[in-house]
KEPA-374786 format. One line per field, with one value per residue (C-alpha): residue number from 1; residue in one letter; y negated, z, x. Coordinates in pm, whole numbers. Layout:
N
gulo <- c(NUM, ...)
vodren <- c(A, ...)
v <- c(Y, ...)
w <- c(Z, ...)
u <- c(X, ...)
//
This chain:
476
gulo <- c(1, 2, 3, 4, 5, 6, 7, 8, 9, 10, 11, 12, 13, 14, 15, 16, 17, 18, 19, 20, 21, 22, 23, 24, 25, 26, 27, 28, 29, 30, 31, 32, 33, 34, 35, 36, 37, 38, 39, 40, 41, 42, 43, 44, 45, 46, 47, 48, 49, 50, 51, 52, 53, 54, 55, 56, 57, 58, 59, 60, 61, 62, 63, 64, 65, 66, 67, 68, 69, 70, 71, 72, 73, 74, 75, 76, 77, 78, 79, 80, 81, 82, 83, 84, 85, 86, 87, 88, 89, 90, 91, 92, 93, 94, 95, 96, 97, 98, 99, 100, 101, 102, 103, 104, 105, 106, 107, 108, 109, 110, 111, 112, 113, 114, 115, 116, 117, 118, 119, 120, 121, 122, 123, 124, 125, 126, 127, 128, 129, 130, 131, 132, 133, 134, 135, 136, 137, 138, 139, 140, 141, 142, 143, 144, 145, 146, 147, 148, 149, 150, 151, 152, 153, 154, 155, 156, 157, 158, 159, 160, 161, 162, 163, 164, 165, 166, 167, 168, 169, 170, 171, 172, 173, 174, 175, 176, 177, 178, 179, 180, 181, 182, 183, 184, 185, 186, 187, 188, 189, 190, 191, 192, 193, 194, 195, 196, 197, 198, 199, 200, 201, 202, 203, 204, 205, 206, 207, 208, 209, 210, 211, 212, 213, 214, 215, 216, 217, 218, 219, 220, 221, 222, 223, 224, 225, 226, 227, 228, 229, 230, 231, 232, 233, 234, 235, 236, 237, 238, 239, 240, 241, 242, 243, 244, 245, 246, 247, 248, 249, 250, 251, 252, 253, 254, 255, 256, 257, 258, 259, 260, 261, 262, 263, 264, 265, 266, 267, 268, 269, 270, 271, 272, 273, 274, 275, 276, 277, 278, 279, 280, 281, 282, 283, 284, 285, 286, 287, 288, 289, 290, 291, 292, 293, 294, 295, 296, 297, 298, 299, 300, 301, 302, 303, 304, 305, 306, 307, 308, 309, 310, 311, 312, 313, 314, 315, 316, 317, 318, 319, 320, 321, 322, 323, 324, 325, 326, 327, 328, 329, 330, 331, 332, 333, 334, 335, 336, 337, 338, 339, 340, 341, 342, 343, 344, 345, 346, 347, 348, 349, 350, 351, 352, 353, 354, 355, 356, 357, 358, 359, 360, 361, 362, 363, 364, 365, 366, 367, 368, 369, 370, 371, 372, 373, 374, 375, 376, 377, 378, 379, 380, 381, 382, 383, 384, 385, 386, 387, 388, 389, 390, 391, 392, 393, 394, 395, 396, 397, 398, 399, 400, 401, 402, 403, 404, 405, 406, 407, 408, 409, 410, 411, 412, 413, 414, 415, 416, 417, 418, 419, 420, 421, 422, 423, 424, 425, 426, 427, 428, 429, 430, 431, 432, 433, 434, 435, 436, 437, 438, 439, 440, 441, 442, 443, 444, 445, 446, 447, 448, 449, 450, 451, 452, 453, 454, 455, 456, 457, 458, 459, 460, 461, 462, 463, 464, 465, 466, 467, 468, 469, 470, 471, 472, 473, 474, 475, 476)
vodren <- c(X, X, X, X, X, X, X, X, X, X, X, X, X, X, X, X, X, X, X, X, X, X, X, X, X, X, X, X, X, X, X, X, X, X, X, X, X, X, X, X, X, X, X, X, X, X, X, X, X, X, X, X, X, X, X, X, X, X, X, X, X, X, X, X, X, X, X, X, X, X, X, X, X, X, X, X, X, X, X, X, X, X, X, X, X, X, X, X, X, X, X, X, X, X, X, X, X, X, X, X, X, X, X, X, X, X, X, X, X, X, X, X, X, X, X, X, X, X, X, X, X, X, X, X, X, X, X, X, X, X, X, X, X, X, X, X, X, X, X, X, X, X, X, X, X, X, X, X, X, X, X, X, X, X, X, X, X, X, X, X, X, X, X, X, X, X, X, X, X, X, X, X, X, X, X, X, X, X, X, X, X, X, X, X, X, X, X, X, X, X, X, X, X, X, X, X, X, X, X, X, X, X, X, X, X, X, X, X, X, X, X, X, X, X, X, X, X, X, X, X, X, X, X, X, X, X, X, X, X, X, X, X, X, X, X, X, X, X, X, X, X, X, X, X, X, X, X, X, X, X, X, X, X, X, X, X, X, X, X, X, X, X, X, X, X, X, X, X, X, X, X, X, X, X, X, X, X, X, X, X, X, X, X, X, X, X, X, X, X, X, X, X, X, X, X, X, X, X, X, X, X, X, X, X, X, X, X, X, X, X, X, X, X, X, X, X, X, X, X, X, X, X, X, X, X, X, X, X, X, X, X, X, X, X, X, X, X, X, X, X, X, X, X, X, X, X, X, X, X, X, X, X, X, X, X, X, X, X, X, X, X, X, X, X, X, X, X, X, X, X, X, X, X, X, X, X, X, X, X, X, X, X, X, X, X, X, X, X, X, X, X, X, X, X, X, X, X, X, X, X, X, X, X, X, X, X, X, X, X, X, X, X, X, X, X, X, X, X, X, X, X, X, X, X, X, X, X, X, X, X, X, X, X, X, X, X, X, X, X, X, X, X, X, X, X, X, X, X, X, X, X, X, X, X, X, X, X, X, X, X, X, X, X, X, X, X, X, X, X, X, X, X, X, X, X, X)
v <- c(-2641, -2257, -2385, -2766, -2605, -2338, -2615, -2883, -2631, -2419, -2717, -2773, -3089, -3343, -3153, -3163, -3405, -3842, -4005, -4104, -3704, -3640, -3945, -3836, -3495, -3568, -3815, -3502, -3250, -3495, -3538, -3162, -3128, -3397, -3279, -2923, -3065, -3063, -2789, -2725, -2976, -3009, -2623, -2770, -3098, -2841, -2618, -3004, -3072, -2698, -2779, -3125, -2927, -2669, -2925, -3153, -2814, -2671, -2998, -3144, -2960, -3159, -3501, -3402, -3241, -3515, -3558, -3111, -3115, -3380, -3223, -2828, -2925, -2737, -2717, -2713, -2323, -2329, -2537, -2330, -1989, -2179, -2250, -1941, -1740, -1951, -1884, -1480, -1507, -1674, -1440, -1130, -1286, -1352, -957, -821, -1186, -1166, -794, -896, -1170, -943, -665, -877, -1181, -1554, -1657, -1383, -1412, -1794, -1803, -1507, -1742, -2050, -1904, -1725, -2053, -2246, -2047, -2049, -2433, -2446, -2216, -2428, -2619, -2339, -2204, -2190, -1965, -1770, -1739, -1669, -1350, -1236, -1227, -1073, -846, -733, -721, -479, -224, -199, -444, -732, -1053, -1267, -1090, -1248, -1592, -1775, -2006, -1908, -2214, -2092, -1779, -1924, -2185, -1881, -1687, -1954, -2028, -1683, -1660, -2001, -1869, -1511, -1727, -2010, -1782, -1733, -2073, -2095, -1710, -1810, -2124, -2015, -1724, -2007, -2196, -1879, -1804, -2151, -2303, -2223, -2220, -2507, -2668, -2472, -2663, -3005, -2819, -2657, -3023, -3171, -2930, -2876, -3292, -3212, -3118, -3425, -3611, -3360, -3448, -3813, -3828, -3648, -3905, -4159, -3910, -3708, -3998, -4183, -3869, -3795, -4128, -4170, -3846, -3602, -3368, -3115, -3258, -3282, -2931, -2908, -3152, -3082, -2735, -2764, -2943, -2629, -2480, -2787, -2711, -2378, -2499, -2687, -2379, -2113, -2350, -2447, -2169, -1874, -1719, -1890, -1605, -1620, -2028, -2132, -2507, -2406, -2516, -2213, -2454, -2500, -2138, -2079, -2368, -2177, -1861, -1990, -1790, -1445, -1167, -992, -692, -700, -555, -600, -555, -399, -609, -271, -345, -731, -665, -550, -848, -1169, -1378, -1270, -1365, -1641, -1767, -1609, -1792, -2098, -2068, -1946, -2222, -2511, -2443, -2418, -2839, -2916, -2704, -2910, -3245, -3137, -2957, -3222, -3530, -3710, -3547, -3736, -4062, -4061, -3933, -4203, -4443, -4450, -4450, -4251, -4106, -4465, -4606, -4326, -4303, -4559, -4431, -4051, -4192, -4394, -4106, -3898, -4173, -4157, -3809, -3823, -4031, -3739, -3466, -3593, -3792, -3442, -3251, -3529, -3549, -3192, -3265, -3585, -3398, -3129, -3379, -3510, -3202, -3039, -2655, -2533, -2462, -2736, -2958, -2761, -2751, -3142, -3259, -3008, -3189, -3499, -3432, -3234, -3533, -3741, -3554, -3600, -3958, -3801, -3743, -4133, -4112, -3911, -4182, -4532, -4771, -4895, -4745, -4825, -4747, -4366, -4370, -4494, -4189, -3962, -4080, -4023, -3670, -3570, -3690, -3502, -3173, -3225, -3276, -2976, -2749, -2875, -2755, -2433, -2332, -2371, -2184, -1895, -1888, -1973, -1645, -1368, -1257, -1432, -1078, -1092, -1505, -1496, -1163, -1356, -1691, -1431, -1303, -1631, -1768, -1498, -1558, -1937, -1838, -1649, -1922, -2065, -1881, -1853, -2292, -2272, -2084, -2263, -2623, -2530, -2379, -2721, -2952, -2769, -2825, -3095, -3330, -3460, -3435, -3507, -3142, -3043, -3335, -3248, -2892, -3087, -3281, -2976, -2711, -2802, -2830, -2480, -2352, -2483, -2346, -1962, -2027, -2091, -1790, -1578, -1709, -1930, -1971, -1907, -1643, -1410, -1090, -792, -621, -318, -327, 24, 225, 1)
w <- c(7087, 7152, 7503, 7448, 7158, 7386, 7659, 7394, 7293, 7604, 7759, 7655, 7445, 7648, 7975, 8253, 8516, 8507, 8358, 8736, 8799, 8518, 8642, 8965, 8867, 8625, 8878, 9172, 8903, 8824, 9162, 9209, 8908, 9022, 9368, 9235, 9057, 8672, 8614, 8348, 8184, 8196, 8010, 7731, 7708, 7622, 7340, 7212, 7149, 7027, 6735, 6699, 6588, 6405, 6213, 6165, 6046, 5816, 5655, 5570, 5285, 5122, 5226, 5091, 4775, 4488, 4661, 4659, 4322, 4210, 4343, 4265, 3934, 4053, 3832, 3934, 3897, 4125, 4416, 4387, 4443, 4758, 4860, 4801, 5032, 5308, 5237, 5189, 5538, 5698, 5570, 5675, 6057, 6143, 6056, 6385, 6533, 6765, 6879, 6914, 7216, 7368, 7407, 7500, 7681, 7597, 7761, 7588, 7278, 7202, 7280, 7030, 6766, 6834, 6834, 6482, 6312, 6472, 6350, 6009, 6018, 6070, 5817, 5540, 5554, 5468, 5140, 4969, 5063, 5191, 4892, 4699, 5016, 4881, 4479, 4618, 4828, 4548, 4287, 4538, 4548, 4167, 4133, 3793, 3999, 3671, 3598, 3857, 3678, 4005, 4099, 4424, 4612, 4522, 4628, 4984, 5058, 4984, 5218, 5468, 5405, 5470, 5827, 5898, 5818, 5984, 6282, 6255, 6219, 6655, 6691, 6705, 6837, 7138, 7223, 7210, 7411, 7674, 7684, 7762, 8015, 8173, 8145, 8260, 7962, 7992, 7965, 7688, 7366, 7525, 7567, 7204, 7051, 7250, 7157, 6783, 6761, 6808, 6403, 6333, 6504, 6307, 6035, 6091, 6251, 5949, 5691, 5950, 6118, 5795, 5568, 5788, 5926, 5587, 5499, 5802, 5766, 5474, 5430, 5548, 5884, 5838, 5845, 6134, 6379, 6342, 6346, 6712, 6848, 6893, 7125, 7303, 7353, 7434, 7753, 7900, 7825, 7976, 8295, 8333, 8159, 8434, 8441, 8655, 8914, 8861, 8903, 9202, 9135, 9104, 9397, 9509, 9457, 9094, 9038, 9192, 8928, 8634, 8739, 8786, 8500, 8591, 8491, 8159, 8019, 7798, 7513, 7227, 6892, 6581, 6245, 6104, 6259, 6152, 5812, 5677, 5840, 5553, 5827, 5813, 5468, 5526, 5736, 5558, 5200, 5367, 5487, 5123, 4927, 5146, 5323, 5047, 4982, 5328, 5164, 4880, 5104, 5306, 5009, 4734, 4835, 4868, 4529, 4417, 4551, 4388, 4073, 4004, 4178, 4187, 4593, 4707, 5057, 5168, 5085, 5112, 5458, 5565, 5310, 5377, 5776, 5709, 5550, 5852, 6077, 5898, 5929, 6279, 6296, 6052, 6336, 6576, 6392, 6258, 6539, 6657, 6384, 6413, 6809, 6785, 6543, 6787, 7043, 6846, 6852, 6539, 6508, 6485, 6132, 5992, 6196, 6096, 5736, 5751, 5909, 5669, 5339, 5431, 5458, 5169, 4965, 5123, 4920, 4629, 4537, 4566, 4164, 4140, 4336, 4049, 3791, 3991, 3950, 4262, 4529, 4851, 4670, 4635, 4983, 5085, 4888, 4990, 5374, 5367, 5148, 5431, 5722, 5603, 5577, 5925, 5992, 5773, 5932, 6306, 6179, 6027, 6302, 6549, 6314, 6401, 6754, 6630, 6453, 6675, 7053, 7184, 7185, 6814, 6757, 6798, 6535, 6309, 6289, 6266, 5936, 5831, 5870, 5681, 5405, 5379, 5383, 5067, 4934, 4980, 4809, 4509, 4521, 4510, 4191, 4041, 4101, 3979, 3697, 3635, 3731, 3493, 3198, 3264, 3498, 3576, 3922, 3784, 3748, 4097, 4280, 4051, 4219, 4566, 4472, 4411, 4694, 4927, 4760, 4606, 4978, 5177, 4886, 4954, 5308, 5296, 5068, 5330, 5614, 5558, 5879, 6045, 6255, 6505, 6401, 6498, 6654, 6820, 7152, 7248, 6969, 7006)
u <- c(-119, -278, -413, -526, -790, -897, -945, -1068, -1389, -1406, -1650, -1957, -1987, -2169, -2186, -1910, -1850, -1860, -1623, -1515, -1486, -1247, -1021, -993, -922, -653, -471, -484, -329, -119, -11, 19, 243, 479, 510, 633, 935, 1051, 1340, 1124, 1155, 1539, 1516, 1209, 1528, 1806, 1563, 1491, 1860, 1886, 1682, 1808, 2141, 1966, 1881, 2176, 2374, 2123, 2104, 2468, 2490, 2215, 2357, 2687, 2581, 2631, 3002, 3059, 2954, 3176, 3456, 3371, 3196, 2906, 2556, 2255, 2249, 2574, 2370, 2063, 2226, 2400, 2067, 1924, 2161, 2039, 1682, 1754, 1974, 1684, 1419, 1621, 1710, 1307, 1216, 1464, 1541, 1200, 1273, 1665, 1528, 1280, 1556, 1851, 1677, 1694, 1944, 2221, 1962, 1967, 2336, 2443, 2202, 2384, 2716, 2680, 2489, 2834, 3042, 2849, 2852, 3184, 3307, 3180, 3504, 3711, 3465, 3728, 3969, 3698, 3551, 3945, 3930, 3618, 3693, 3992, 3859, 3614, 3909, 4038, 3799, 3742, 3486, 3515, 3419, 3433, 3094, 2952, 2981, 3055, 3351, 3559, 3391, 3035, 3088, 3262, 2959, 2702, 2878, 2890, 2544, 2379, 2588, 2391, 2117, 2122, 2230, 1957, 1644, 1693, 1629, 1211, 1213, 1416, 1271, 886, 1020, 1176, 883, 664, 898, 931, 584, 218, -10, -148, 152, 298, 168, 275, 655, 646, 593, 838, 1096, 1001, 1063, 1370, 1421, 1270, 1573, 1807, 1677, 1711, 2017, 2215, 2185, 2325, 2620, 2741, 2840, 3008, 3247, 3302, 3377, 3607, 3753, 3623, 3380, 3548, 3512, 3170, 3101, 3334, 3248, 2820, 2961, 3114, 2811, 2648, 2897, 2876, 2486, 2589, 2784, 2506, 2258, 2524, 2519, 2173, 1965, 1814, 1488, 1278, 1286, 1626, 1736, 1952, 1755, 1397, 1161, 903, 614, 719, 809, 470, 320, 469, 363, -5, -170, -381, -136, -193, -63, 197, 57, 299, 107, 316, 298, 146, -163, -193, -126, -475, -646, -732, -620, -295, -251, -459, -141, 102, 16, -20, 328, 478, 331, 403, 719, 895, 847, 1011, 1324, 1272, 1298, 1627, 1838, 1728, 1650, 2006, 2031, 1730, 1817, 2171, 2056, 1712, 1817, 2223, 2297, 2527, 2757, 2757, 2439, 2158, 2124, 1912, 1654, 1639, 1594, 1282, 1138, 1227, 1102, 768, 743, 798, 419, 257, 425, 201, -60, -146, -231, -422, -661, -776, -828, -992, -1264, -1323, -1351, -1640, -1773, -1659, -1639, -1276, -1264, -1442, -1216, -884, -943, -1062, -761, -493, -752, -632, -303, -361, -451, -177, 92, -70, 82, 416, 411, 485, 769, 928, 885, 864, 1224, 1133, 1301, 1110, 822, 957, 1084, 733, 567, 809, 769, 436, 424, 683, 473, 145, 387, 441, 94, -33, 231, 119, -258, -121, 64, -261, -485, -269, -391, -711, -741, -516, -529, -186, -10, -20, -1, 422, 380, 198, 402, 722, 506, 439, 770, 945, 675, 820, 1143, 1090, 898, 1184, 1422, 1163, 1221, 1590, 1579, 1327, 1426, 1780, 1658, 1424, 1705, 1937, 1716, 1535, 1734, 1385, 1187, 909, 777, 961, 726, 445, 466, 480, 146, -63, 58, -132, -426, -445, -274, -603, -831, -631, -631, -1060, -1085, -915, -1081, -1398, -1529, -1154, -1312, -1093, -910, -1058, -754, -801, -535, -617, -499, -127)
//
């Protein structure tokens, strides 16, 4: 993404070489790329199925919620605090995860991740007694648990949930670390969106795997067997994951290839020094007010769909999938809009902020999805609310290295992802609190409608003409 828009506006418009030129150009690099080999690409297919499972186990919880609650008797208080552990976990992993992977390495760094989310996962299907060992445990040191107001298998899924999410927040560290590792820069954006598809999939392929284990088996199992897919991943990484210097399989001519770039320094720039900067709130807001509506869609939306429009275990996967599926065309419809603009000969910004407008606008019909009987017609609005998240967040995420030297750009995301996370937690609270009262989504997809919107109009305040952060490297 960083490298196709500095290669995108780095050329003249208009100037260059013939159309014949640039053919015959492409088809030699082309060439030259094949003949070098693709290891790296087996490493960019392993972070793809890392996120596919990132996904799957973050989001079981939300396909099995209307059968939990009918079990536990949970209210929508109950779920939200569940949720909100998972948010706080998440928040709290991305402020050391990043340094964690630069001490330790990827390969001991992404596996440490994986193993703790597993385990996490896994532990879900034994909230229960966990949560009995905790009351317990807190009896036990003097402590009145009953003032806590929470049931023994609340308190065992929170727990559970905040070790998934202390364990998830390695995921996107790790794997942007990997693909700096394994991939030239110009490569690099084309290897992030391949891997980062990979929680599209996750998200698609729970509402077809979960109901139909816990169908055939019970939910417990659910939580078990998406649980132990992890350490399956972590098997093949163990076995095929080296640094490139490192890798018994790696040709010279493709170690050469990835090692390509001019050498920089290392310069690693503290979050002290990005913090007075508007763009870094710019980024940052952004991130708070809009994340928070992808939570919404992964944690609520079988909820939804049982609730308006009576499906349930059985019957709600299909739908959540086609809304998954559509999101998958906003991932990379998204992106492209902001690059076809710029290939027009658009500045940056104005081509940015056009392309996150539209999407922008795109949620707005989501309100209608809240009140319609019709229920292709709310997976159709839903679909397409979800795809132009995807498509906003592929523009937010490049307007990071539009604005920062790439020393700070991985800084800055870290910021901005901790800043959604907390959105995040803000939307578990609040959508309990509406769902409690209300039982309506009308207000919680009315929120949805209008986020964007005001997020752009912060994000232009901040930074009108997107213009580069003056960082000073030689005071770090």
């Amino acid at each position: 993404m960083t490298e196709t828009t500095k290669n995108e506006v780095s050329a003249p418009i208009g100037q260059g070489s013939s159309a014949l030129e640039s053919a015959v150009t492409a088809a030699v690099d082309d060439r030259i790329v094949t003949r070098v080999g693709n290891q790296r690409w087996i490493i960019c297919t392993l972070l793809f199925f890392a996120a596919t499972v990132n996904y799957i186990d973050r989001q079981v919880i939300g396909i099995l919620k209307p059968t939990l609650e009918a079990e536990f008797g949970w209210t929508e208080i109950d779920y939200g605090w569940i949720v909100f552990a998972f948010q706080t976990a998440y928040a709290i992993g991305l402020l050391f995860v990043g340094n964690l992977m630069d001490r330790i390495g990827t390969k001991k760094g992404f596996s440490l991740s994986i193993i703790v989310w597993s385990i996490g996962a896994m532990m879900h299907a034994w909230a229960v007694p966990l949560g009995v060992a905790v009351i317990g445990l807190l009896v036990a040191v003097g402590f009145d648990s009953s003032t806590l107001g929470l049931s023994a298998s609340v308190i065992g899924f929170i727990v559970a949930r905040f070790i998934l999410g202390i364990g998830e927040a390695g995921n996107f560290p790790a794997s942007i670390k990997t693909v700096a590792e394994w991939f030239p820069k110009k490569e690099r954006a084309f290897a992030t969106g391949i891997f980062n598809s990979g929680t599209n999939i996750g998200a698609l392929a729970t509402p077809l795997l979960v109901p139909w284990i816990a169908a055939t088996w019970g939910w417990y199992e659910a939580f078990i067997i998406t649980g132990v897919i992890g350490f399956i991943w972590l098997v093949f990484w163990l076995i095929f994951y080296q640094k490139p210097e490192q890798h018994p399989r790696l040709s010279k001519a493709e170690l050469e290839y990835i090692q390509s770039d001019p050498v920089e320094p290392a310069v690693k720039i503290p979050w002290s020094k990005l913090f007075p900067h508007r763009q870094t709130w710019a980024f940052a807001v952004g991130k708070f007010l809009t994340d928070p509506i992808w939570w919404v869609y992964l944690f609520w939306l079988p909820d939804f769909l049982n609730k308006k429009h009576g499906l349930d275990l059985k019957t709600f996967g299909i739908p959540i999938a086609i809304i998954y599926i559509i999101a998958d065309v906003g991932s990379i419809g998204g992106g492209w809009i902001s690059g076809f603009f710029i290939k027009r000969g658009w500045t940056i910004n104005k081509s940015r902020k056009t392309a996150m407008f539209i999407c922008a606008l795109a949620v707005v019909p989501i309100v209608f999805a809240s009140i319609t009987s019709n229920l292709w017609i709310a997976v159709l609005l839903i679909g397409i609310a979800a795809a132009a998240h995807q498509g906003w967040s592929a523009n937010i995420f490049t307007t990071a290295s539009d604005m920062f030297p790439k020393q700070a750009v991985g800084s800055v995301v870290g910021i901005g992802g901790m800043a959604g996370a907390v959105g995040g937690m803000f939307i578990s609270k609040l959508v309990a609190y509406i769902l409690d009262k209300t039982g309506s989504y009308v207000p919680i997809f009315a929120m949805a409608a209008s986020a964007y919107l005001i997020a752009l109009l912060v994000i232009h305040l901040l930074a009108p003409r997107l213009e580069p952060a003056q960082i000073d490297t030689a005071e770090v």
